[in-house]
Wavefront OBJ file of the C-alpha trace (Angstrom):
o trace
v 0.000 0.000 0.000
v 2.870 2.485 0.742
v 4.286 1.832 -2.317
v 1.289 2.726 -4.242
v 0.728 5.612 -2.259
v 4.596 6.590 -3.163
v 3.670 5.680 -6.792
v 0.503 7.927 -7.084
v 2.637 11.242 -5.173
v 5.582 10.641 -7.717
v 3.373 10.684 -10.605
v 1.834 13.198 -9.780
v 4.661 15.563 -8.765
v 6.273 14.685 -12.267
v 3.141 15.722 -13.970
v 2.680 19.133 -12.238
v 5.833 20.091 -14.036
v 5.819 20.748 -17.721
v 8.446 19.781 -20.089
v 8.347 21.626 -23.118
v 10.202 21.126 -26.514
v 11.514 24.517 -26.776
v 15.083 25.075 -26.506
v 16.369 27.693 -24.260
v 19.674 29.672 -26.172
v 21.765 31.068 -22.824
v 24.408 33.747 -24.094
v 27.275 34.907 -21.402
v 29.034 37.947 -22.857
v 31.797 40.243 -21.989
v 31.221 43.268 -23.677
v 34.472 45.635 -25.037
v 35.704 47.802 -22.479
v 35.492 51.154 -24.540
v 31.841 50.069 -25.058
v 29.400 52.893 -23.849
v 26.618 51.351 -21.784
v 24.277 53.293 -23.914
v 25.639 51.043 -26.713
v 25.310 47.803 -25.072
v 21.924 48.666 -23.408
v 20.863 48.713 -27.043
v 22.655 45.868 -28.157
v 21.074 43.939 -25.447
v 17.358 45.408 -26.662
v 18.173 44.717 -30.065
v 17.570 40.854 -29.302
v 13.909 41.380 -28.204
v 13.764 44.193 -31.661
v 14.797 40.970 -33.354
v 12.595 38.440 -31.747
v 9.596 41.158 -33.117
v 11.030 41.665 -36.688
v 11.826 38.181 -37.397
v 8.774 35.886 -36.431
v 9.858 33.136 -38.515
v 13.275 32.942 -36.919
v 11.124 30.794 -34.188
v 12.052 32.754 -31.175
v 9.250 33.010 -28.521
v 10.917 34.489 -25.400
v 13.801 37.206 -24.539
v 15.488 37.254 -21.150
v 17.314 40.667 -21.568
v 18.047 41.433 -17.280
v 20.845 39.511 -15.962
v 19.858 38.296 -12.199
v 22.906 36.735 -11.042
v 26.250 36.875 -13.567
v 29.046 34.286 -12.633
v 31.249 35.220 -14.734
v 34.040 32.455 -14.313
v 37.754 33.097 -16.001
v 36.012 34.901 -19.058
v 34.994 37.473 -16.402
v 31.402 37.565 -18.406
v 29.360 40.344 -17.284
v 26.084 39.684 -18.596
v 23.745 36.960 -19.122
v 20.434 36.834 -21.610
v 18.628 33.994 -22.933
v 16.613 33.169 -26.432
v 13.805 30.806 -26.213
v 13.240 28.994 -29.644
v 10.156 27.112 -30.336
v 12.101 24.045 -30.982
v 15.133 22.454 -31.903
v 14.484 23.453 -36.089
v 13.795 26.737 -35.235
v 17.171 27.456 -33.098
v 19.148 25.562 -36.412
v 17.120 27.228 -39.009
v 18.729 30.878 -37.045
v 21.780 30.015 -37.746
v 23.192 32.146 -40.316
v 19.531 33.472 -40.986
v 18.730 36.997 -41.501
v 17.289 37.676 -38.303
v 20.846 36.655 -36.818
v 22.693 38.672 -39.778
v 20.827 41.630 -38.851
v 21.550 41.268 -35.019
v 24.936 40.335 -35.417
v 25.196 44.409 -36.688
v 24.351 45.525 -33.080
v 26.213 42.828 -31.539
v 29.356 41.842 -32.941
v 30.854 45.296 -32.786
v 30.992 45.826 -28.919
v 31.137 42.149 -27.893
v 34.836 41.028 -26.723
v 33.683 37.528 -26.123
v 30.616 35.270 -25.487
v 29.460 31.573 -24.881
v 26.618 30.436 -25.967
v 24.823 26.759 -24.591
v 21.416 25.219 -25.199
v 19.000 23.172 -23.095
v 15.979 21.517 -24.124
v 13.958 18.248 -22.952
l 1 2 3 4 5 6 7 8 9 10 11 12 13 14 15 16 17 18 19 20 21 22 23 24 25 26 27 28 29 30 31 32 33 34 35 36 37 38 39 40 41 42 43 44 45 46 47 48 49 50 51 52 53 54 55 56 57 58 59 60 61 62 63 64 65 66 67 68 69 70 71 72 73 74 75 76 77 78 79 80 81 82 83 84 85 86 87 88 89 90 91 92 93 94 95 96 97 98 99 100 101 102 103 104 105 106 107 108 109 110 111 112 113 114 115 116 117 118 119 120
């Protein structure tokens, strides 16, 4: 009987937490140091500007306020996140226009970045 009761909890602890397909693009970046912040704070916008121009690049969510920055030995000082709809949509960005057109804003102030990706 305890184990069923176990069973029943555990099923239904799993199911109160959703698992979506979408893929979750985390970017750490150090920006140049003769970068005005007026230039990054636009850089940084420019992803959700993107996100709104380019609905077919798939991207669904912008996290543009870092929280918590660890920076590690890159000494990263920010942190922002894509959500794609899915796996295709994050590949299909590569080397689309939508990232063309951000790389514009980006690419000039950014000293270095890391990118990862998490899905389910």
């Amino acid at each position: 009987m305890k184990k069923m009761i176990l069973a029943a909890v555990l099923a239904f602890s799993l199911s109160a937490v959703e698992m979506p397909k979408s893929v979750i693009h985390v970017i750490n970046v150090k920006f140049k140091a003769d970068a005005s912040k007026a230039t990054v704070d636009e850089a940084i916008a420019s992803i959700g500007e993107m996100a709104k121009k380019f609905p077919k690049a798939g991207i669904t969510r912008v996290w543009l306020r870092p929280v918590l920055v660890q920076g590690g030995p890159a000494n990263f000082t920010h942190v922002l996140a894509m959500e794609f709809k899915d796996e295709a949509a994050l590949k299909a960005y590569k080397d689309s226009e939508a990232q063309k057109w951000w790389y514009t804003k980006w690419l000039p102030i950014r000293e270095q970045s890391a990118t990862s990706d998490v899905s389910n």
